[in-house]
C-alpha positions in Angstrom: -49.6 5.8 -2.4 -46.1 6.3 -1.0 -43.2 5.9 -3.2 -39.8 4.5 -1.9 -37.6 5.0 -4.6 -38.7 7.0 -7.8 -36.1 9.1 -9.9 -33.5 10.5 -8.1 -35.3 10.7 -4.4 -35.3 7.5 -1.9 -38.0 7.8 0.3 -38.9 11.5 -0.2 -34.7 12.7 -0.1 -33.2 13.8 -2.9 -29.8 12.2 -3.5 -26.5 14.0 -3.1 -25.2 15.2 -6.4 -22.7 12.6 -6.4 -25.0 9.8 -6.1 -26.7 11.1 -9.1 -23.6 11.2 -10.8 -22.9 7.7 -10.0 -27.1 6.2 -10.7 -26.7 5.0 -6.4 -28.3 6.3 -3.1 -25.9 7.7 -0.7 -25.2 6.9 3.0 -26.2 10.5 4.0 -29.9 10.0 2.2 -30.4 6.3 3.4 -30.1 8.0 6.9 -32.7 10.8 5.9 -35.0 7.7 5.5 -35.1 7.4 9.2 -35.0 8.2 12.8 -31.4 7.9 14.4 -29.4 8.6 17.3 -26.4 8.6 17.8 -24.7 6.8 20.4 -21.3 5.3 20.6 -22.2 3.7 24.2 -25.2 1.5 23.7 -23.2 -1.8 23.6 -20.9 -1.2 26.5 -23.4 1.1 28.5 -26.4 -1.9 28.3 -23.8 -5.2 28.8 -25.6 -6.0 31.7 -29.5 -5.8 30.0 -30.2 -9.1 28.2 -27.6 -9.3 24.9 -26.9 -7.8 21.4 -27.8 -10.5 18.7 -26.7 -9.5 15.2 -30.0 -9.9 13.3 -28.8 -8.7 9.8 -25.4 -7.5 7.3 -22.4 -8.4 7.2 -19.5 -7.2 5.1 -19.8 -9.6 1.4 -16.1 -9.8 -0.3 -17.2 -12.8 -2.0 -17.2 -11.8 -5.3 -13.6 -10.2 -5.1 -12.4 -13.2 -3.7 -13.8 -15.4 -6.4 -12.0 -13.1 -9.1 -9.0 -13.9 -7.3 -9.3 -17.3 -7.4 -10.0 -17.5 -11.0 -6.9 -15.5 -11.4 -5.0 -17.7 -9.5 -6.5 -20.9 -11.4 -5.3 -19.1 -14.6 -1.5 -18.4 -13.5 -2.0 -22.3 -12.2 -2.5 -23.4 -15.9 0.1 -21.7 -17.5 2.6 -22.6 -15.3 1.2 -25.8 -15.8 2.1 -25.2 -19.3 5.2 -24.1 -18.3 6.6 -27.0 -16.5 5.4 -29.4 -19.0 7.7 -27.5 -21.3 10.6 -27.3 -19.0 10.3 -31.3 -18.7 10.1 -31.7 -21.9 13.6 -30.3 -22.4 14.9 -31.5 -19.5 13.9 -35.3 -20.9 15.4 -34.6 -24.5 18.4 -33.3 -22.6 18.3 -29.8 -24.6 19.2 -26.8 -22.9 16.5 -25.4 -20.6 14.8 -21.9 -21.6 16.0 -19.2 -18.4 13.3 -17.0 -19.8 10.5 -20.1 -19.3 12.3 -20.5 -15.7 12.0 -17.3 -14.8 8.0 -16.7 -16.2 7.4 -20.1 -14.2 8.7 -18.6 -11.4 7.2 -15.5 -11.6 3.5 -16.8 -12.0 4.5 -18.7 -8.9 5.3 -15.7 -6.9 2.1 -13.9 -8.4 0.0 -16.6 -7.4 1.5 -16.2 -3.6 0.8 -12.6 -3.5 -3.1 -13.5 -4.5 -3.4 -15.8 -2.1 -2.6 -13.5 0.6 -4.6 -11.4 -0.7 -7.4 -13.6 -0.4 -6.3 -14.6 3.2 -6.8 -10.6 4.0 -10.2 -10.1 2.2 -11.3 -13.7 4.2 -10.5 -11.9 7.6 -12.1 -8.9 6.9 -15.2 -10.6 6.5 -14.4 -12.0 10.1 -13.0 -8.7 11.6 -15.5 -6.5 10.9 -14.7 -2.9 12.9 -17.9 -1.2 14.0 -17.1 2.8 14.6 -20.1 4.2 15.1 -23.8 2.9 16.7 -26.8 4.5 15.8 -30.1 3.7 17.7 -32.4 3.2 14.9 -36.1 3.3 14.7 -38.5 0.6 13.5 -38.8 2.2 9.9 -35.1 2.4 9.7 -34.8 -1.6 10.2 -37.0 -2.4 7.6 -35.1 0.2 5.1 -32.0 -1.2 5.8 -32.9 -5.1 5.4 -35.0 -4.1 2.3 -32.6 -2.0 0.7 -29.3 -2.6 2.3 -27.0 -5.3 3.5 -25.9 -3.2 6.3 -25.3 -5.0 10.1 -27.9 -4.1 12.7 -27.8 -5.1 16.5 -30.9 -6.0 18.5 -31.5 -6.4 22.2 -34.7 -8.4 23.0 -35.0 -7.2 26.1 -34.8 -3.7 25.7 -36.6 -4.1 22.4 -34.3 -1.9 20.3 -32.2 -2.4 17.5 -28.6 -0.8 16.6 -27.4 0.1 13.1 -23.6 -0.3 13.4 -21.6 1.5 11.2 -18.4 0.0 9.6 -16.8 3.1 7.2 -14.7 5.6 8.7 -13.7 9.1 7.9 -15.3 10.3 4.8 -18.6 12.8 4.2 -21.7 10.2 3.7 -22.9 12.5 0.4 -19.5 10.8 -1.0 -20.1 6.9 -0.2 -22.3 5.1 -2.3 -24.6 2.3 -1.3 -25.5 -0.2 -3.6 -29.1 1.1 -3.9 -29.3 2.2 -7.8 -31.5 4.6 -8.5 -34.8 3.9 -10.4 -34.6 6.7 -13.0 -36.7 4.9 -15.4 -39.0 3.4 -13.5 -40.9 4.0 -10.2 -41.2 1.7 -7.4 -43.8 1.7 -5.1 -44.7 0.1 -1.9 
């Protein structure tokens, strides 16, 4: 029977110190898992040879942007709040509170700075920078759309599939994928 994922090894690679540190598989053991090649070229060099169709990944800030916009619902309520207030005074023709003023308008001002925010994470999900290609084998497709949610190219026509690679600059024994480890439990195939 071969295992997959069982204690601290994805598919017979032990994880980098650091992913046992943090319970995750690592980028440098996900691409133990399989046969790769380098090759920054592939897209430009084989334009002319049928097309690339991305078949899989894509880069999920979904749940970031939702936070935000439950953060931005909240400073939407209390100045909500806060206006009423400031009506409220203004009506009775009392004096109006420059500290309420000034929180209203600084909610207001937070709220504008989370939307951008959102606006950026939104067109990172459009503009997604590939800086590296990888040629990947068969095995290494069906690791990566079992395990992973990473994007992966493929030509019909030369038959061969592309694992594009979207972090830059850093060793991959210190990024984390979002493969946990199965410490407690084994999983086979």
């Amino acid at each position: 029977m071969n295992r997959k994922l069982y204690g601290t090894v994805f598919y017979e690679n032990e994880v980098s110190d650091y992913g046992k540190k943090n319970g995750k598989v690592d980028y440098d053991t996900l691409s133990k898992a399989f046969d790769k090649v380098l090759n920054n070229d592939i897209m430009r060099a084989t334009r002319n040879i049928g097309s690339w169709e991305q078949v899989h990944g894509f880069i999920d800030n979904s749940k970031e942007i939702e936070e935000l916009e439950e953060m931005v619902e909240a400073l939407e309520s209390e100045m909500a709040e806060l206006k009423e207030e400031i009506e409220e005074l203004e009506e009775m023709e009392l004096e109006v509170d420059e500290e309420k003023v000034a929180e209203y308008e600084k909610k207001k001002e937070e709220i504008e700075e989370l939307e951008d925010k959102i606006r950026e994470l939104e067109e990172t999900e459009e503009n997604i920078e590939i800086f590296k290609y990888y040629i990947i084998s068969d095995d290494g497709v069906e690791i990566l759309k079992e395990w992973t949610n990473e994007i992966l190219f493929y030509n019909q026509r030369l038959d061969m599939y592309v694992w594009g690679i979207t972090r830059f600059g850093m060793d991959w024994k210190m990024m984390l994928t979002e493969i946990e480890l199965a410490c407690d439990e084994d999983i086979f195939e």
